[in-house]
N, C-alpha and C positions, 0 to 999 in steps of 0.2 A: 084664671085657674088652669092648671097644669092639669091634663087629662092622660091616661093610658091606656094604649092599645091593646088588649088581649080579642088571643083568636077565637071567630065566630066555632061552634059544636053542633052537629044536628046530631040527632039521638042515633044512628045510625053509627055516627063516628065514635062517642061515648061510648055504643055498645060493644061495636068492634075493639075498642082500646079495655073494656072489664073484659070480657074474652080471652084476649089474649094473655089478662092479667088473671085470671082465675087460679085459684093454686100456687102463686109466685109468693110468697111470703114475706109479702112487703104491706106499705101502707103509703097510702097516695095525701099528700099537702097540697097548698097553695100558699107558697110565700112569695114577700117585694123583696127583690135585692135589688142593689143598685138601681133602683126604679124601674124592673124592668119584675112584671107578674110572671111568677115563674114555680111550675109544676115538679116535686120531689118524692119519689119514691126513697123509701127510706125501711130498715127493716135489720134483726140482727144484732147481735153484743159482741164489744169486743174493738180491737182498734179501728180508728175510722178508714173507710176505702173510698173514694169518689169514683163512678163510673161515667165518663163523658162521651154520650155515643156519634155516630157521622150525620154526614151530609145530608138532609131529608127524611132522617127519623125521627128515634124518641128514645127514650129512659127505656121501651118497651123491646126495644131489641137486645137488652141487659136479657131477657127472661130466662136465658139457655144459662147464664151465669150466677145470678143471685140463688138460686135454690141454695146450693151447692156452699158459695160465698158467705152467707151468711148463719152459717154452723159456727164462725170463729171468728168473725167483721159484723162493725158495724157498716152495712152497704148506704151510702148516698147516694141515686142516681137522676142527677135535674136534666128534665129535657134542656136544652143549650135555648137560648132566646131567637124568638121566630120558628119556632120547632114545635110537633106534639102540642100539647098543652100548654105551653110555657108564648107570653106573650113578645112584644117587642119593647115597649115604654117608649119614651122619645128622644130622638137625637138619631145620629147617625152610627149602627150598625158595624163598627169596626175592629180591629186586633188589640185598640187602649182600649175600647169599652166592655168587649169580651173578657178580655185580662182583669179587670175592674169587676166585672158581675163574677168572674169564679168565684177570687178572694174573698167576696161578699157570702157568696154560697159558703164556704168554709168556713169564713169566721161565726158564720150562723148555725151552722148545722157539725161542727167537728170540734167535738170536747179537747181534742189533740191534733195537732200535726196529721193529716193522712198522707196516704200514698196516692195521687191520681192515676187512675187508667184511662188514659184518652185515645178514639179510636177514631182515623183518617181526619177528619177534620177537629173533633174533641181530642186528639192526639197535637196538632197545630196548635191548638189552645194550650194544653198541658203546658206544652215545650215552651212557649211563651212567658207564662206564669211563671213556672220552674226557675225562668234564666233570671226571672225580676226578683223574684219574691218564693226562691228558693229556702229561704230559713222557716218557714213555714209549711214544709211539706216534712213526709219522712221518706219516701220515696215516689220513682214515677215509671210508668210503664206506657211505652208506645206501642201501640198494635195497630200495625198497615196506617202510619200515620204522613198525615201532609204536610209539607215543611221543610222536609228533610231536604229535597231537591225541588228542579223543575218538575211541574205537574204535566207529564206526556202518555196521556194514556194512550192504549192499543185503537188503533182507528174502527177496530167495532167495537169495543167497550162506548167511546166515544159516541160514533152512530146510535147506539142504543140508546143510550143516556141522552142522548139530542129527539127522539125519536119519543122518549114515554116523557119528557119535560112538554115537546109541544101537543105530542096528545096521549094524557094521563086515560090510558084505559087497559083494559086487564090485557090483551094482544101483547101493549108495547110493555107492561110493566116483566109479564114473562117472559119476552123477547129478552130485556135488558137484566132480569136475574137470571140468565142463561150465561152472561159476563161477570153479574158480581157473583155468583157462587159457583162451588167447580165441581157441581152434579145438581142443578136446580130440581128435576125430577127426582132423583134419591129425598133431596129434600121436602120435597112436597109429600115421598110418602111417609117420610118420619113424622111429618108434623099431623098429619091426617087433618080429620076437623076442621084443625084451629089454620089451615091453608086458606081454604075461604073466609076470615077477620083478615087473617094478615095480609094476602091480598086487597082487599077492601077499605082496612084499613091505611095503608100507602096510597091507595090513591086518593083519599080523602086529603090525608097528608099531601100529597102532590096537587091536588084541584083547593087547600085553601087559600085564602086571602092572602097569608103571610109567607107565599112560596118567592113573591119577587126580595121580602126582606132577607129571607135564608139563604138565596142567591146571594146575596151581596153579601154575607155576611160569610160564604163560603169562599166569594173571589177578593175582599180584603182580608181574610182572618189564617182561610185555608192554603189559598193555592200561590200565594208569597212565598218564595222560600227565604226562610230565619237563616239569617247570614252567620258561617259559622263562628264568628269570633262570639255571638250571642249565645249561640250555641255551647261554646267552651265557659261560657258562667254560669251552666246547671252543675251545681258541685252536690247533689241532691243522688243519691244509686237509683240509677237506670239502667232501664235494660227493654229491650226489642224485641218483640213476639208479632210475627210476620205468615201471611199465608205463599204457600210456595207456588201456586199461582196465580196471585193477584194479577190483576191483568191493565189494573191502574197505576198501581203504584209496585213496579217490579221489586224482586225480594232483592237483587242485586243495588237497589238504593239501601236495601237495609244490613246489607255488606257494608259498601260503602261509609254508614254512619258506621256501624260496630266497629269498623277497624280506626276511622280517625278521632273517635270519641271514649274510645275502650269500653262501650258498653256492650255486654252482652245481648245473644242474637239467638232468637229462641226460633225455628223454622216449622211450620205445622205443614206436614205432607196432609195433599189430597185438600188441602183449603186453599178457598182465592181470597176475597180481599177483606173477608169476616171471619176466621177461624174460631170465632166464639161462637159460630152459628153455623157455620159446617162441620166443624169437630169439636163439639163442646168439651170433652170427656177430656181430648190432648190441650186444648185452650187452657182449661184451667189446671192441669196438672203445670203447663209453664208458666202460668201467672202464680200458682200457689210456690214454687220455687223462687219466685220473683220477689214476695211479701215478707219484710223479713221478722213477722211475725210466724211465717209458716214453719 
């Protein structure tokens, strides 16, 4: 008998993850796609939107965008497999089997064609999908996404990221979001409160069981770059929304694709490498240009 892996939750983790969902106007699932247990926030009337968030989170770093998103969409947003709540199932972790479980996600959860937003690594996935199984979508939006290029981050973004991976505690997790956002303090006091969850919460995230399968599933899925002639069979409107200083993935990569791929190239001042969550208010003013239901 065939068995599946879903990640262990101490009530600590639960707690911090309703927290930080408190007020977000969604509703939490548990479906099987592709054989792999996989947690769906979902919320909202109107065309469907998939949000596929990065490396190391959840459906839960959506939170700055659904409020807002789901006046006019319907929002999907599954944590990615190995992630948040969302298990792994069996077999090996890769760019077919990731490609495999979105389709699954969408044939299950989207009355229509959506738009994917996928972000640095759920951006890698997007793009993927897109290039295969483009007649299925109605549009896609990359934000600060992997793929694009070689992955060479700045060598203390690097450091940090190497730093809170081999020890998950509050030191190195603030150390390292002093790289991924581009006023970690401004931030902390926007968030008041719910600072302390979402701290807590990531390293819970970082100290589970399924952080070596999200690894891998970040170095075959994520940091490959799609070669562009795959690239040139998303015949699906796209378009690029970038923070201006990502410190991972430079905005000058997201040049670079907008001018050989003709997609537009949306730049968020004062954001590093999440501008849904440094500057939510301009994030979605260029995703809502993006939708072309907006």
């Amino acid at each position: 008998m065939r068995t599946t892996r879903v990640p262990d939750h101490d009530l600590d983790h639960d707690h911090d993850r309703a927290r930080l969902l408190e007020g977000v106007p969604v509703t939490e699932r548990r479906i099987d796609v592709a054989d792999i247990p996989t947690a769906v926030l979902e919320g909202g009337d109107g065309p469907p939107v998939v949000l596929l968030h990065g490396p190391g989170e959840s459906a839960v770093n959506w939170r700055w965008t659904i409020p807002d998103l789901v006046t006019s969409h319907r929002v999907i947003a599954p944590d990615l497999p190995a992630h948040g709540s969302s298990g792994t199932g069996e077999g090996r972790l890769d760019a077919d089997r990731v490609v495999a479980w979105l389709d699954a996600v969408i044939e299950r959860t989207c009355p229509e064609p959506p738009v994917v937003v996928g972000h640095v690594l759920g951006g890698a996935i997007a793009a993927r999908h897109a290039a295969r199984h483009g007649q299925r979508l109605r549009g896609l939006v990359l934000v600060d996404s992997l793929g694009l290029a070689r992955f060479r981050p700045s060598a203390r973004f690097a450091l940090g990221f190497l730093r809170f991976t081999i020890r998950p505690n509050e030191r190195s997790f603030e150390r390292f979001m002093d790289q991924c956002a581009h006023d970690r303090e401004r931030l902390q006091q926007r968030m008041g409160v719910d600072w302390t969850a979402f701290v807590s919460y990531n390293l819970g995230l970082a100290r589970s069981p399924q952080t070596k399968a999200a690894g891998q599933l970040f170095r075959r899925a994520g940091t490959p770059r799609i070669p562009s002639r795959e690239l040139d069979r998303i015949d699906v409107p796209t378009t690029l929304i970038w923070g201006r200083h990502d410190r991972a993935l430079r905005v000058r990569i997201a040049g670079r694709a907008s001018a050989e791929h003709l997609w537009p190239l949306h730049v968020i001042e004062d954001a590093a490498d999440d501008p849904a969550r440094d500057q939510p208010e301009a994030f979605l003013r260029a995703l809502r240009s993006a939708l072309p239901d907006a």
